[in-house]
C-alpha positions as CSV (number, residue, x, y, z in Angstrom):
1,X,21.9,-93.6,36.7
2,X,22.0,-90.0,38.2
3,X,19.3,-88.5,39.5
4,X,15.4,-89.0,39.2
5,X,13.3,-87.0,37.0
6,X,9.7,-86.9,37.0
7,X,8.0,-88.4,34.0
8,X,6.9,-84.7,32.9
9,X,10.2,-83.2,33.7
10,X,11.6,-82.7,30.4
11,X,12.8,-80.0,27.9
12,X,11.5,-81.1,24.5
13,X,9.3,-83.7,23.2
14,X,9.7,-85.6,19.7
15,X,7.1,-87.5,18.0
16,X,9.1,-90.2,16.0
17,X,7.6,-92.6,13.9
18,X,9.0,-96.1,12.8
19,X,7.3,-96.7,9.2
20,X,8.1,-100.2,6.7
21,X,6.6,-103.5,6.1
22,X,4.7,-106.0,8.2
23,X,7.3,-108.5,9.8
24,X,10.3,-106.2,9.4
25,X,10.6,-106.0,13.0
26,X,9.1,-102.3,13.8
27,X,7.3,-103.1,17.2
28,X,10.7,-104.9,18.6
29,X,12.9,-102.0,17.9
30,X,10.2,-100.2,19.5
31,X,10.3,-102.5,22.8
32,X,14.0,-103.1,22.1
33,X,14.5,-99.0,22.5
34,X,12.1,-98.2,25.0
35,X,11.7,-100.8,27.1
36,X,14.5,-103.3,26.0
37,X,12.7,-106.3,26.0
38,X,12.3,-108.7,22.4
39,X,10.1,-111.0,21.8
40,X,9.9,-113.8,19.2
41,X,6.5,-114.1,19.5
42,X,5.2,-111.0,18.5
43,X,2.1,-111.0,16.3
44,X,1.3,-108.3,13.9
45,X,0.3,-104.6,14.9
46,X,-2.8,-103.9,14.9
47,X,-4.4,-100.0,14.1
48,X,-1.5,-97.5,16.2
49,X,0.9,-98.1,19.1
50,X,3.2,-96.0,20.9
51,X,6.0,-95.8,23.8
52,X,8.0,-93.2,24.9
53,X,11.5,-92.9,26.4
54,X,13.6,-90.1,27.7
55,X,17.3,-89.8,26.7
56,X,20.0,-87.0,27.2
57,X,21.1,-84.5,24.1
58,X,23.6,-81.5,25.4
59,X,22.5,-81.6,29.1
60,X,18.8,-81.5,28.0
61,X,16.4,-84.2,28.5
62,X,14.9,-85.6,25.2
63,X,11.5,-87.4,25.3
64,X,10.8,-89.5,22.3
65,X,7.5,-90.1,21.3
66,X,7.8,-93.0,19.0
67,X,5.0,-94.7,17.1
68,X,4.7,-98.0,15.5
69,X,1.7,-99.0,13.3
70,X,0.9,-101.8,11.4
71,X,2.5,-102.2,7.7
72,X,-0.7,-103.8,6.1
73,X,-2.6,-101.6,3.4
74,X,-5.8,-102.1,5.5
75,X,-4.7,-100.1,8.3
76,X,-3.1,-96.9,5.5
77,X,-6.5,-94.7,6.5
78,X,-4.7,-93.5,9.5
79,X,-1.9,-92.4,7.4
80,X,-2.2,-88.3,8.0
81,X,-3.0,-88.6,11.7
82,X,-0.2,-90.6,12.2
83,X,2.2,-88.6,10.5
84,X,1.2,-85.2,12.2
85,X,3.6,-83.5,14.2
86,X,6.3,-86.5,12.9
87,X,9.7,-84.7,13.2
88,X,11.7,-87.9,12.9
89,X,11.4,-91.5,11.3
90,X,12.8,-94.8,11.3
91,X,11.8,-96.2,8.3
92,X,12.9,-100.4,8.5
93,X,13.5,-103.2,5.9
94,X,14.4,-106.8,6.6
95,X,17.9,-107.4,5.4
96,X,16.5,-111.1,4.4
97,X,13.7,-110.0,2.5
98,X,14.5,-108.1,-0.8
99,X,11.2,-107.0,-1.4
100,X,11.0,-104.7,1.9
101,X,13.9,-103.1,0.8
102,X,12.0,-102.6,-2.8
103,X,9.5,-101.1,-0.8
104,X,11.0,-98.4,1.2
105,X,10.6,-95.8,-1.7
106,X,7.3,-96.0,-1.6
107,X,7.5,-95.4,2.3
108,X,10.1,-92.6,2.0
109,X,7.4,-90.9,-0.8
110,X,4.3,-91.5,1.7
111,X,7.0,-90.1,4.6
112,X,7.8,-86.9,2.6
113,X,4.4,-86.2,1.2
114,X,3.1,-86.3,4.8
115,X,5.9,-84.4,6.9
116,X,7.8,-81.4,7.0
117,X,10.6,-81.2,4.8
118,X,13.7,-81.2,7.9
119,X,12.3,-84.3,9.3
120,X,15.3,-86.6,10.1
121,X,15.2,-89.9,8.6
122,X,17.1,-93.0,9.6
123,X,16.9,-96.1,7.1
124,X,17.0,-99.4,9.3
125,X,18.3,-102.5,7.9
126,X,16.8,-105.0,10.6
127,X,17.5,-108.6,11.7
128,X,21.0,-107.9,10.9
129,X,21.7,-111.4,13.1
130,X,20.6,-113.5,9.9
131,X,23.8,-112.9,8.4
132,X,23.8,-116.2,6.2
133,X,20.3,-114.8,5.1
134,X,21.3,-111.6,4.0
135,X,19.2,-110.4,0.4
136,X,20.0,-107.3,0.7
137,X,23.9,-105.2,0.6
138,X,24.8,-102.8,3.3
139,X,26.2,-101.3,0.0
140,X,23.3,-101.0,-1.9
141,X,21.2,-99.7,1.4
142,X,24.1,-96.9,1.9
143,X,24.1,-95.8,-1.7
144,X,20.2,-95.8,-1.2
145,X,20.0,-93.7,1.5
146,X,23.2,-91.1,0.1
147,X,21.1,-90.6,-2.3
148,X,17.8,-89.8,-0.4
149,X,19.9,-87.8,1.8
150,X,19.2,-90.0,5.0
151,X,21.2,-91.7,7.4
152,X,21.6,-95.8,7.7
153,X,22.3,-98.2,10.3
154,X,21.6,-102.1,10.2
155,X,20.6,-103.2,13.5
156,X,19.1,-106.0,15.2
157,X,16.3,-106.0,17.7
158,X,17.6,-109.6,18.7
159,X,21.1,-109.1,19.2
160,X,20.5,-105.6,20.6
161,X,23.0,-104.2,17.9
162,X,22.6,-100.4,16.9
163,X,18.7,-100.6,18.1
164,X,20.2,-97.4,20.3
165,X,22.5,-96.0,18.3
166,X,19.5,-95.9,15.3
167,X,17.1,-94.3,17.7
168,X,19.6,-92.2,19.6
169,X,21.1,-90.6,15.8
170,X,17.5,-89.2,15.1
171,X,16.7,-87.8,18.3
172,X,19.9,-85.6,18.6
173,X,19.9,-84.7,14.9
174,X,16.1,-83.6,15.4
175,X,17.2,-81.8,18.6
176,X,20.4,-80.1,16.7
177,X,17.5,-78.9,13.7
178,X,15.6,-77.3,16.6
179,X,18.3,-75.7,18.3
180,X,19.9,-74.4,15.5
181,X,16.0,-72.7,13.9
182,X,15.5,-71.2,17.6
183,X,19.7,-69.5,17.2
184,X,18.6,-68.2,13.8
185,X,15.3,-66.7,15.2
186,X,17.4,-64.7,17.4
187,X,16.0,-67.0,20.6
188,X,18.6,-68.8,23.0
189,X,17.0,-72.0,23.0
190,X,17.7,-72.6,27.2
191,X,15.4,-70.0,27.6
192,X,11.9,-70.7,26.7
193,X,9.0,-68.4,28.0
194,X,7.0,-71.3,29.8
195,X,4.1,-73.0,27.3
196,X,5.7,-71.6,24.6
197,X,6.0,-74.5,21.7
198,X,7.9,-74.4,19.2
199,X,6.6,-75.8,15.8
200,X,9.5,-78.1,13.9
201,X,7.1,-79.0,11.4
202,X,4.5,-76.3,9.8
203,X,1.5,-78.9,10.7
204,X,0.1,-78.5,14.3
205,X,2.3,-80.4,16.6
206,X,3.3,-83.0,19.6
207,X,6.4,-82.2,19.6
208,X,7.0,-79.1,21.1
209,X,10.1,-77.6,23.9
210,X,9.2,-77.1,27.3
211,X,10.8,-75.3,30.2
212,X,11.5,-78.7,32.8
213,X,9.0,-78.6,35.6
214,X,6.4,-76.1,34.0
215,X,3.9,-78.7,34.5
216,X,4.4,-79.6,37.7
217,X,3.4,-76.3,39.1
């Protein structure tokens, strides 16, 4: 597994958020990704929820942030707070239920109105093991997200297909956005005056760069 690092010893950290209807299967990607666990019994979200994991991008270590709310109207009054400082999203349908899909434009308007405009943005078709359920095209989801300019992946929090690959795609292209803004403001992104964050997103926020080790002084 190579060697230990400290739960603070990291070199960026990305809030992610995972954003779609209630019963899509948001909080078992979430334990799925970061914990991989699944549960059948899961009840509903309730108010915010998040986990975080660390992964490796170009030799630098990658915390995610990612957060999971609940996809009921009633909890929507969080909506700004839990969008702040967002530099990625996951943004899930239920391949067996057409209507989630229908949905996801009104997600992807809520997701844009509330975040900066580089965000990356993955479209999820979960519970890809329902196969003989399916409602809803890998086509039509593709053509959808070519169009929005986002990526896709079906995956299944069950089976354990993609559930990596989705949330592994959005953290590096996030990390490849940052790098890339601090080569064009003339700064070497490996070298980072300690504290120093830098902002992804013009709205004040979590996810910031970090030298490794800075706060374990």
């Amino acid at each position: 597994m190579g060697t230990y690092r400290a739960d603070d010893d990291y070199d960026y950290l990305f809030k992610v958020v995972l954003i779609g209807d209630s019963g899509v299967g948001k909080s078992n990607l979430l334990t799925r990704f970061s914990r991989n666990e699944f549960s059948l019994e899961s009840k509903s979200t309730i108010g915010v929820e998040f986990a975080t994991r660390c992964i490796s991008v170009d030799d630098k270590v990658v915390k995610a942030q990612i957060w999971d709310t609940a996809g009921q109207e009633r909890y929507r009054a969080i909506t700004s707070a839990y969008y702040r400082g967002a530099v990625g999203a996951l943004l899930v349908y239920d391949i067996t239920r057409h209507i989630t899909f229908e949905n996801i434009e009104r997600w992807l308007k809520e997701l844009r109105d509330h975040t900066d405009s580089n965000i990356a943005i993955m479209l999820v078709g979960n519970k890809a093991d329902l196969r003989h359920l399916r409602a809803v095209s890998a086509e039509d989801a593709s053509a959808f997200a070519e169009r929005e300019n986002t990526f896709f992946m079906e995956t299944s929090a069950l089976e354990s297909l993609n559930v990596e690959n989705a949330f592994t795609e959005v953290l590096t292209r996030i990390y490849r956005i940052v790098s890339k803004k601090a080569l064009d403001a003339g700064d070497d992104p490996t070298v980072i005056p300690k504290g120093q964050t830098i902002n992804v997103g013009s709205r004040d926020d979590v996810s910031a760069v970090k030298k490794s080790g800075c706060c374990s002084s």
